[in-house]
Legacy VTK file of the C-alpha trace (Angstrom):
# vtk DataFile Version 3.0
C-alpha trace
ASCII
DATASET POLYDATA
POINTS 89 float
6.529 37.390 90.289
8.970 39.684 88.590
7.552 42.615 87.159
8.838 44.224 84.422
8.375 47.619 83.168
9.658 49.382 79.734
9.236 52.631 79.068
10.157 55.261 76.382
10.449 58.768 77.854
8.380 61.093 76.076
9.207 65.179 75.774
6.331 67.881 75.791
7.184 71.138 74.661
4.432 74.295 75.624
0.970 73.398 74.726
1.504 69.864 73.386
-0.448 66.709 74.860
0.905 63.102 74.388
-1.352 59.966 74.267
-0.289 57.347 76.199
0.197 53.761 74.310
2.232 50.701 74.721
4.661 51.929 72.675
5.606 54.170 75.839
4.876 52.473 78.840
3.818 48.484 78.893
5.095 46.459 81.731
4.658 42.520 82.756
4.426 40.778 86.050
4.730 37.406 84.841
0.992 36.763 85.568
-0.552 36.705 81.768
-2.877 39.249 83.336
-1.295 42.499 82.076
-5.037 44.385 81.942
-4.346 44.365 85.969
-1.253 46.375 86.183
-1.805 49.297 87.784
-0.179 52.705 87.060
0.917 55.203 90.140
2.100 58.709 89.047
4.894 59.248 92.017
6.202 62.170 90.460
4.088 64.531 88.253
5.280 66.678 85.470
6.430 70.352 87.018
4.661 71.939 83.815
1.688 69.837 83.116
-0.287 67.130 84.223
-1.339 63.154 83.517
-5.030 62.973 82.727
-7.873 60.455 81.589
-9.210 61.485 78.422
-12.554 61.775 79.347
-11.874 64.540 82.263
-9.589 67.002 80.582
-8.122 69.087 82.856
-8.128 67.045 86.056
-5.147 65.141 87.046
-4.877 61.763 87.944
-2.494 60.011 90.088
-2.818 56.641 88.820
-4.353 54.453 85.874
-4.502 51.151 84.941
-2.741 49.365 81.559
-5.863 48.947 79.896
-6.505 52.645 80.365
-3.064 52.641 78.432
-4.354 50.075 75.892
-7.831 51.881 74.822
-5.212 55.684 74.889
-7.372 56.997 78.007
-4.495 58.064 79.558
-2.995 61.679 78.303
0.457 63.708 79.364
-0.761 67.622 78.653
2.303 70.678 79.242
0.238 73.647 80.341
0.678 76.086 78.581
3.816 77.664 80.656
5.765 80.123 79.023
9.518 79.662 79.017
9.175 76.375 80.729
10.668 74.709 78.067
10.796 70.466 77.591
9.658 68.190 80.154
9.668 65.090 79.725
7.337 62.365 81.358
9.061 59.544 83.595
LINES 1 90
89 0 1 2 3 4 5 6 7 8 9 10 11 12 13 14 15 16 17 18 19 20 21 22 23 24 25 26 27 28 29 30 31 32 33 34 35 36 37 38 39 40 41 42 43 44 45 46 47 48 49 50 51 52 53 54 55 56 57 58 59 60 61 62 63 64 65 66 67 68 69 70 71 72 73 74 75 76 77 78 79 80 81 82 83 84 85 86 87 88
């Protein structure tokens, strides 16, 4: 089926981390199984990384919606000086 995906784009400044919810990204397929979707991280932040909660510090490349559900899933900005925004796509 058709899958659908909405997302809000969220803006770190230097330092700040951003839980993940549905109010950012949530997406469909059309299959009633949304707890299936999975997540890939194609391009990851310059200034930061996308983490699970419960490994600070290590960067994943791909999660799943009900990681996004239970806020597992974390954008952290790291710390760079002068890099300004970013925003996660």
């Amino acid at each position: 089926g058709d899958i659908v995906l909405l997302a809000k784009p969220v803006t770190l400044t230097e330092g700040d981390r951003v839980t993940l919810t549905t109010d950012v990204p949530v997406a469909t397929d059309g299959t009633s199984k949304p707890e299936k979707l999975l997540y890939a991280v194609s391009l990851p932040p310059v200034h930061g990384q996308i983490e699970h909660i419960n490994y600070p510090g290590v960067p994943i490349s791909s999660y799943s919606q009900l990681d996004v559900v239970a806020q597992k899933v974390s954008g952290v900005h790291d710390n760079s000086h002068g890099a300004g925004k970013e925003a996660l796509r």
